[in-house]
C-alpha positions as CSV (number, residue, x, y, z in Angstrom):
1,X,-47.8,14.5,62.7
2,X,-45.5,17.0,61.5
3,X,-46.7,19.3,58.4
4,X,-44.4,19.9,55.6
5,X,-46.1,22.7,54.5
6,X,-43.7,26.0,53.4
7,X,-45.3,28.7,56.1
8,X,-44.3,30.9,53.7
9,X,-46.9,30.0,51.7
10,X,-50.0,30.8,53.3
11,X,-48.8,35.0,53.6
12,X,-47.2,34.9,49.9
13,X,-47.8,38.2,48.6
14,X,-50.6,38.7,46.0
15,X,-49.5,38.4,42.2
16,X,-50.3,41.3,39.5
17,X,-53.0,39.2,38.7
18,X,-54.6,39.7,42.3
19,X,-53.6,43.2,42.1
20,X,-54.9,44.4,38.9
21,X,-57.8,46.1,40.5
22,X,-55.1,48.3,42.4
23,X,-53.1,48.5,39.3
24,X,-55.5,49.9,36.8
25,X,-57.2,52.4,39.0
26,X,-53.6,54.0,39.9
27,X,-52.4,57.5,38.4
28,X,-51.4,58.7,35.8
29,X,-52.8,54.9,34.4
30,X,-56.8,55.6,35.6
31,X,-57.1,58.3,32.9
32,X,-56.6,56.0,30.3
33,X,-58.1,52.8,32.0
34,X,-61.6,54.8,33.1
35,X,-61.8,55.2,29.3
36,X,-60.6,52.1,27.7
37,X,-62.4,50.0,29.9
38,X,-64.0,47.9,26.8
39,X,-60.1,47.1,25.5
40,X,-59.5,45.5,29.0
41,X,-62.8,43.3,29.8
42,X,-65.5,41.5,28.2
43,X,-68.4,43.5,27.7
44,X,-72.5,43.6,26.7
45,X,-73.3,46.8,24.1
46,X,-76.5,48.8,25.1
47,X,-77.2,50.2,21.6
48,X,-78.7,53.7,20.8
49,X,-81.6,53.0,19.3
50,X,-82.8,54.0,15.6
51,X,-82.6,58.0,16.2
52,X,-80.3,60.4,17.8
53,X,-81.3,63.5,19.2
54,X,-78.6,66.1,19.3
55,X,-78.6,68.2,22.4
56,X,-78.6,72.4,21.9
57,X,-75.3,74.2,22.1
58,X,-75.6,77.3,24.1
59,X,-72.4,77.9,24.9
60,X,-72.0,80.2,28.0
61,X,-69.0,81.7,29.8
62,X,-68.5,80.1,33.2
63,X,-65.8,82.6,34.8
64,X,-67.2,81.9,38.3
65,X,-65.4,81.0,41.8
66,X,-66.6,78.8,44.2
67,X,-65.7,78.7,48.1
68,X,-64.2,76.1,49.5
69,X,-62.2,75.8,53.4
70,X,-62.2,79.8,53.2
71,X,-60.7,80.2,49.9
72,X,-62.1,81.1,46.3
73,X,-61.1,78.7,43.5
74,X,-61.8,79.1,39.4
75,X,-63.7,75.9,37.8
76,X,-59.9,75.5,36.3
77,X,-58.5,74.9,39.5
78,X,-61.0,72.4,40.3
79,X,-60.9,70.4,37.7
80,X,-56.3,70.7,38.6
81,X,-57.5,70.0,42.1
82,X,-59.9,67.2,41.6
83,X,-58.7,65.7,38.3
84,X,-61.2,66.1,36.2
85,X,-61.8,64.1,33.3
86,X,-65.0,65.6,31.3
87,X,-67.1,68.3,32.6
88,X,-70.4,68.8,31.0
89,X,-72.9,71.5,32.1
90,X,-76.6,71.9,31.1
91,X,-79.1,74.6,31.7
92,X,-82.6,73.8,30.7
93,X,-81.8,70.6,28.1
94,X,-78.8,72.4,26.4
95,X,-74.7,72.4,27.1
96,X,-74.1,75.8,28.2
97,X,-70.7,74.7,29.3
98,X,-68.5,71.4,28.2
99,X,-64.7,70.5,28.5
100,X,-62.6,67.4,28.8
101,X,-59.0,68.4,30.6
102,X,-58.6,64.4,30.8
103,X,-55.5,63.3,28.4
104,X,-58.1,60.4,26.9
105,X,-61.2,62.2,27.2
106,X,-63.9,64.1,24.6
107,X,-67.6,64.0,23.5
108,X,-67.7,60.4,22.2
109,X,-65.1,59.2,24.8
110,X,-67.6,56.6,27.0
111,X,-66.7,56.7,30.7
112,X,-66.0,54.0,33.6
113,X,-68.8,55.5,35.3
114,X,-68.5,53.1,38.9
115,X,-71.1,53.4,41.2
116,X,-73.2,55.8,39.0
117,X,-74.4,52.1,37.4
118,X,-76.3,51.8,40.6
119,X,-78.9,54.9,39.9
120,X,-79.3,53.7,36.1
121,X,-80.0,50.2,37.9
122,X,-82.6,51.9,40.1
123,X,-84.2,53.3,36.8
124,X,-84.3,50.0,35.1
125,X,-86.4,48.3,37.9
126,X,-88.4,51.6,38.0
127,X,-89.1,50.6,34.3
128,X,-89.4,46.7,35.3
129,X,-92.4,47.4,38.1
130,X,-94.1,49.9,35.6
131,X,-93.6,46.7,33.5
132,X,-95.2,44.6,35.8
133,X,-92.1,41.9,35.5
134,X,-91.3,43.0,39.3
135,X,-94.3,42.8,41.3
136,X,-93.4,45.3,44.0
137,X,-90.5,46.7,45.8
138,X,-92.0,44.7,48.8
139,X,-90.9,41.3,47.0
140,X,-88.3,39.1,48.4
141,X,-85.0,38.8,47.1
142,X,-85.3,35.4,47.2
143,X,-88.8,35.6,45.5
144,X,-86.1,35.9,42.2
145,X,-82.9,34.4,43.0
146,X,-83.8,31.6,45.1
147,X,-80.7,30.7,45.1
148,X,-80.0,33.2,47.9
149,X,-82.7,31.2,50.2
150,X,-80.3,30.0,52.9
151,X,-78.0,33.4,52.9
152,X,-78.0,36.6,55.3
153,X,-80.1,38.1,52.2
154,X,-83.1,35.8,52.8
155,X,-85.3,38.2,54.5
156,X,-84.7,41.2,52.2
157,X,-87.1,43.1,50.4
158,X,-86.2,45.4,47.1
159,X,-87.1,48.2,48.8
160,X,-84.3,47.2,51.6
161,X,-81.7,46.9,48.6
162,X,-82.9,50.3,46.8
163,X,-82.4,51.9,50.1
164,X,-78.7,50.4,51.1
165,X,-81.1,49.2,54.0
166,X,-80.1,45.4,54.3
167,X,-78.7,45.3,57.3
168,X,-76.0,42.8,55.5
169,X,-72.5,43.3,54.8
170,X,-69.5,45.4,56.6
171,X,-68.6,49.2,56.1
172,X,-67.7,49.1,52.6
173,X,-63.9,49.8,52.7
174,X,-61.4,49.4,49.7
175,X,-58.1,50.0,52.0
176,X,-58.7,46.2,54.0
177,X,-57.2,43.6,51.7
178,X,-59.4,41.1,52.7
179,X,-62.5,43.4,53.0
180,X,-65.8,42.0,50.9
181,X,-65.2,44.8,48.7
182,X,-62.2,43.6,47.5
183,X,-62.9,40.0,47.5
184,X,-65.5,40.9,44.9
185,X,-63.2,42.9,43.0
186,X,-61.1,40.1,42.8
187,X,-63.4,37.6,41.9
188,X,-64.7,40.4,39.1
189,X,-61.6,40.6,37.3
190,X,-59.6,37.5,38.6
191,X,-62.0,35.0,37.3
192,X,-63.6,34.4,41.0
193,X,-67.5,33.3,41.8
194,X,-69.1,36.8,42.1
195,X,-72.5,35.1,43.5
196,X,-70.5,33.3,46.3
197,X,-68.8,36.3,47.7
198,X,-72.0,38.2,47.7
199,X,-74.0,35.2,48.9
200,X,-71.2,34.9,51.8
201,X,-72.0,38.5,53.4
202,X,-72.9,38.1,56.9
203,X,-76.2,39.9,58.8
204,X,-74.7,43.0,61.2
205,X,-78.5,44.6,61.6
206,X,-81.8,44.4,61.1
207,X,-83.1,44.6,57.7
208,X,-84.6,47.8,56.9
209,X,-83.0,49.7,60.1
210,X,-80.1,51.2,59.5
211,X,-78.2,52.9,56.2
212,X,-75.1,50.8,55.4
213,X,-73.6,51.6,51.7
214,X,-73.3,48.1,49.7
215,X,-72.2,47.7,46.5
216,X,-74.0,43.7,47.4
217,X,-77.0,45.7,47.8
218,X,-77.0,47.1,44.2
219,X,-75.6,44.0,42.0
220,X,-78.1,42.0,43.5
221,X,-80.8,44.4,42.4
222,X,-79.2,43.7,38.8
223,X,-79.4,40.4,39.1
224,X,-83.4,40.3,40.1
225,X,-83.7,42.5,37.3
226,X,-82.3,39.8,35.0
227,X,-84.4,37.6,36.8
228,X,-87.5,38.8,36.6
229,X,-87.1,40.1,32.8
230,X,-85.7,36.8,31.4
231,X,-83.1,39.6,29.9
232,X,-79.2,40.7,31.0
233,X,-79.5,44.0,32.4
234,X,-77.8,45.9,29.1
235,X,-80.2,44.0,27.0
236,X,-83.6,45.7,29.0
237,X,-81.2,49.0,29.5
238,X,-81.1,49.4,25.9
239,X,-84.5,48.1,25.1
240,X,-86.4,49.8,27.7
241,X,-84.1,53.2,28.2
242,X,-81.2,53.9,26.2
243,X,-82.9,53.6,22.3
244,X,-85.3,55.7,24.0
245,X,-82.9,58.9,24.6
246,X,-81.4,59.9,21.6
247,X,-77.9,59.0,22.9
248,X,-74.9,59.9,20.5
249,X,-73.4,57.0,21.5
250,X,-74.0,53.0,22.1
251,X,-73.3,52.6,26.0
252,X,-71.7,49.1,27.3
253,X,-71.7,47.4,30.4
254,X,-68.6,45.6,31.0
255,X,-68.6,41.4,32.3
256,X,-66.8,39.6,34.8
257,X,-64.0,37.5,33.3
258,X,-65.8,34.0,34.8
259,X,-68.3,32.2,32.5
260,X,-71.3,32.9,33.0
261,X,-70.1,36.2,32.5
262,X,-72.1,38.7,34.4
263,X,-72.6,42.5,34.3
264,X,-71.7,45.1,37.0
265,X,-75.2,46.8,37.8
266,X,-73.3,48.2,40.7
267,X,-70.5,49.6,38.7
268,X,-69.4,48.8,35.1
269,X,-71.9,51.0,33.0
270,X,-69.5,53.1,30.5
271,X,-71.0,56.1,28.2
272,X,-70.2,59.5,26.8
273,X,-70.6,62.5,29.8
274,X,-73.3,64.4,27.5
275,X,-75.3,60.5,27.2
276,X,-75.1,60.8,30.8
277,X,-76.2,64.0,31.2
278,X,-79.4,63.2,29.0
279,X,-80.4,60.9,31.8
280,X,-80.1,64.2,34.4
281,X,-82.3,65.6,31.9
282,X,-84.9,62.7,32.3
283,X,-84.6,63.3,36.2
284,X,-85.5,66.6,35.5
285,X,-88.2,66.3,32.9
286,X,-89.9,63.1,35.8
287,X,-88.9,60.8,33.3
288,X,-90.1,62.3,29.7
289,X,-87.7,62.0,26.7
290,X,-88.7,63.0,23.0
291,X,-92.4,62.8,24.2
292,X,-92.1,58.9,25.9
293,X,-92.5,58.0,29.7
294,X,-89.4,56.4,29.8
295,X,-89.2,56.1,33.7
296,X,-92.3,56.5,35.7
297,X,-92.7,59.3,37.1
298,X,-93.3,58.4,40.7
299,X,-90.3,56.7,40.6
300,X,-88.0,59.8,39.5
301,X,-90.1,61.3,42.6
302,X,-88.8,58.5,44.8
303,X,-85.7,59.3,43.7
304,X,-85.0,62.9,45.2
305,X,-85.8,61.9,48.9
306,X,-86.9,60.0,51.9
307,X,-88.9,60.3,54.8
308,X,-87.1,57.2,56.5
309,X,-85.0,59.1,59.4
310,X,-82.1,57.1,58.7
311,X,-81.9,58.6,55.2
312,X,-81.7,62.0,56.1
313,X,-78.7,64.8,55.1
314,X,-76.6,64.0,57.8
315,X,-77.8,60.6,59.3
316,X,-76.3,58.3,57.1
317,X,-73.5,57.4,59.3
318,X,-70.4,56.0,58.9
319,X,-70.9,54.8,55.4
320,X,-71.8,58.2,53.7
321,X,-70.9,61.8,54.6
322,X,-72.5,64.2,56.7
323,X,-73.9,66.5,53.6
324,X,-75.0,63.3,51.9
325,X,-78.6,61.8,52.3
326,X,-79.8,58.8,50.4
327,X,-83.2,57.2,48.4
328,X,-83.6,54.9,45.7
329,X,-79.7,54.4,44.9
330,X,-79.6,58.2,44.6
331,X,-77.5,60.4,46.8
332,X,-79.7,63.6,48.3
333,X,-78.2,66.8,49.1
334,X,-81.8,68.5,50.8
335,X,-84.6,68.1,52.7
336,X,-87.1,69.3,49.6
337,X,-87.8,66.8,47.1
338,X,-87.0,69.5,44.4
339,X,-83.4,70.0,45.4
340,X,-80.3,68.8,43.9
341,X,-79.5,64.8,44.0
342,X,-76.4,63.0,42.6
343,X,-75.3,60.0,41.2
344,X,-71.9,59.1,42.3
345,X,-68.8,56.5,41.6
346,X,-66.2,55.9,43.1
347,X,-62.8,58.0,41.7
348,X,-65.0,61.4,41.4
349,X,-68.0,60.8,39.5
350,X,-70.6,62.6,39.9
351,X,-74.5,63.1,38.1
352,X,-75.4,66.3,39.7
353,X,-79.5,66.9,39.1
354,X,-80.8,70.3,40.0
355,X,-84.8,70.3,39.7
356,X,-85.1,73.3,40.2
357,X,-82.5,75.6,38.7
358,X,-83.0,73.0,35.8
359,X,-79.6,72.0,35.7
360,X,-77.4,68.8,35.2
361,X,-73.9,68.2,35.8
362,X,-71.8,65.4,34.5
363,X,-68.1,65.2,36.3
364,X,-66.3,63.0,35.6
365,X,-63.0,62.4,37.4
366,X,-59.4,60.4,37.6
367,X,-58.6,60.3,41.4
368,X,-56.1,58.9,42.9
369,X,-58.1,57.1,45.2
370,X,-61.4,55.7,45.6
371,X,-62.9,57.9,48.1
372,X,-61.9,61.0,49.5
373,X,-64.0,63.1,51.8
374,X,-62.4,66.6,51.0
375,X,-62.4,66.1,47.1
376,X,-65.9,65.1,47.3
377,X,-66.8,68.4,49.5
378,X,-65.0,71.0,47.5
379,X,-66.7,68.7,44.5
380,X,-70.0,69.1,45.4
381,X,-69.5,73.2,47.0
382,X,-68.0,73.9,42.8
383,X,-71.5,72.0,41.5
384,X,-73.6,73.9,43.9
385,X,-72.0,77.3,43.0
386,X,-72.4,76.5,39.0
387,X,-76.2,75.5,39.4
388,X,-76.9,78.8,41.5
389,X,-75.4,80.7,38.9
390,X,-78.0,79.5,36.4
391,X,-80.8,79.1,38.8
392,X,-80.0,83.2,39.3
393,X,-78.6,84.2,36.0
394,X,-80.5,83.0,33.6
């Protein structure tokens, strides 16, 4: 039987509407898309809380340079080089330094904060086993979301997840059309079955092995946190964190466009860069804020390292870079569990914790990619150089 199919048809070329991942996260259009981000999707408020508590201004001269491939650069020409959005610095709880080069950017401006959603998501089932909602990081998935009974995710424990350890999914790459990265953007903002995509990862190693970055991993560590609290995850994010910190600001979660609409726990959390650099501060202060435990302090701990081998600065493999190490949904930059960590999204965000020269830096960025490795380096070589300065200055 001959079909009468148009071949044509099965390689037509994706509409706008496919493409509107691409589309928004293009420059010069990211700068005002990583800040509008509420005027283009649904989304869940996480409200402030009854108090604010404003931050100390101590503003301090930052007339530094920092070396990068055998070259000195100003903080100016980083933020030309890297496209920088909002840069806030603090030195013991209060901005010493804070501008906003971005064309949409400023104090209140909240920020498409990617992939730094995963390390609030970590903090939130900190909160949840201090709780006692999650039992312990040794819990099945499944134990949750039966629904994943049946998928490559069966045999995962939390702790797997926290640790990017599930042995399930590809390398995480955004420049393979068909990659599961992109089929879950897709499904995200074209109106697709989020679960389904995630629930059709396939097993490439043992669980618990091997570090594999996921954004699966994280945003089903969201959705056992809804699970478990009976709550969406902004809901127990403002109940349990945010009305806790003395934000200036209500933060947001954005939603897929598909009913039920779901949050991003691995990558739609939006606030202002001094709200985020509060929650440095808590990593600093292991988890106080105006007095309250917010996050246990243990898990802040668990937070700044790992003694599993294949977390260690420099074993990551394929999926992270060579100065990175990982723990918790926290990126690790030393061996000591007092040295600096990050949070990081895609596009050049960065949370930049430094224990011990009692530092945070918020960076916020527009590039023109998702991922670059020399962007990230130079990044990370201008945060180290700003946090010395303080850890030696001051």
């Amino acid at each position: 039987m001959t079909s009468t199919a148009e071949p044509a048809a099965a390689a037509r070329e994706p509409s706008w509407w496919d493409r509107q991942g691409d589309l928004i996260m293009r420059r010069p259009i990211n700068e005002w898309t990583f800040t509008h981000m509420n005027w283009l999707m649904p989304t869940e408020r996480v409200a402030r809380g009854p108090f604010r508590s404003p931050l100390p201004f101590d503003p301090h001269p930052l007339d530094l340079t920092y070396r990068f491939e055998d070259a000195d650069y100003s903080l100016a020409e980083l933020h030309r080089r890297t496209f920088t959005t909002a840069f806030v610095v603090l030195h013991h709880g209060a901005i010493v330094h804070e501008t906003y080069p971005g064309a949409f950017a400023g104090p209140r401006t909240r920020m498409q904060l990617f992939s730094i959603s995963k390390s609030v998501t970590s903090l939130l089932i900190g909160i949840a086993l201090n709780d006692g909602v999650i039992g312990s990081v040794k819990d099945r998935v499944t134990d949750y979301r039966p629904d994943f009974i049946g998928t490559a995710y069966e045999e995962n424990t939390i702790a797997d997840l926290l640790d990017m350890s599930s042995g399930v999914g590809d390398l995480e790459t955004w420049e393979v059309a068909d990659s599961g990265i992109k089929r879950f953007e897709q499904a995200v903002m074209g109106g697709g079955d989020v679960a389904t995509v995630v629930r059709g990862a396939q097993r490439r190693a043992p669980a618990g092995e091997s570090f594999n970055y996921s954004t699966f991993d994280a945003q089903i560590l969201g959705w056992v946190l809804e699970a478990a609290t009976g709550k969406t995850i902004a809901a127990y994010a403002e109940e349990r964190l945010w009305r806790h910190l003395g934000a200036d600001r209500d933060a947001y979660y954005w939603l897929t466009r598909a009913r039920p609409r779901t949050a991003i726990g691995a990558g739609s959390f939006n606030a202002t860069a001094r709200d985020l650099a509060r929650l440095g501060q808590l990593m600093i202060d292991d988890g106080l804020a105006n007095g309250r435990q917010v996050v246990p302090r243990d898990w802040v701990r668990r937070s700044r390292g790992s003694e599993q081998p294949q977390l260690a600065v420099g074993a990551l493999g394929p999926s992270g870079y060579d100065h990175y190490g990982y723990a918790n949904q926290w990126w690790t930059l030393g061996t000591e569990c007092f040295q600096a960590f990050t949070a990081l999204g895609v596009h050049g965000q960065y949370l930049y914790v430094d224990p011990t020269a009692d530092v945070v830096i918020v960076k916020c960025s527009a590039w023109p990619t998702q991922d670059d490795e020399s962007r990230d380096r130079e990044t990370v070589a201008a945060l180290r150089r700003v946090a010395d300065h303080f850890a030696i200055t001051r």
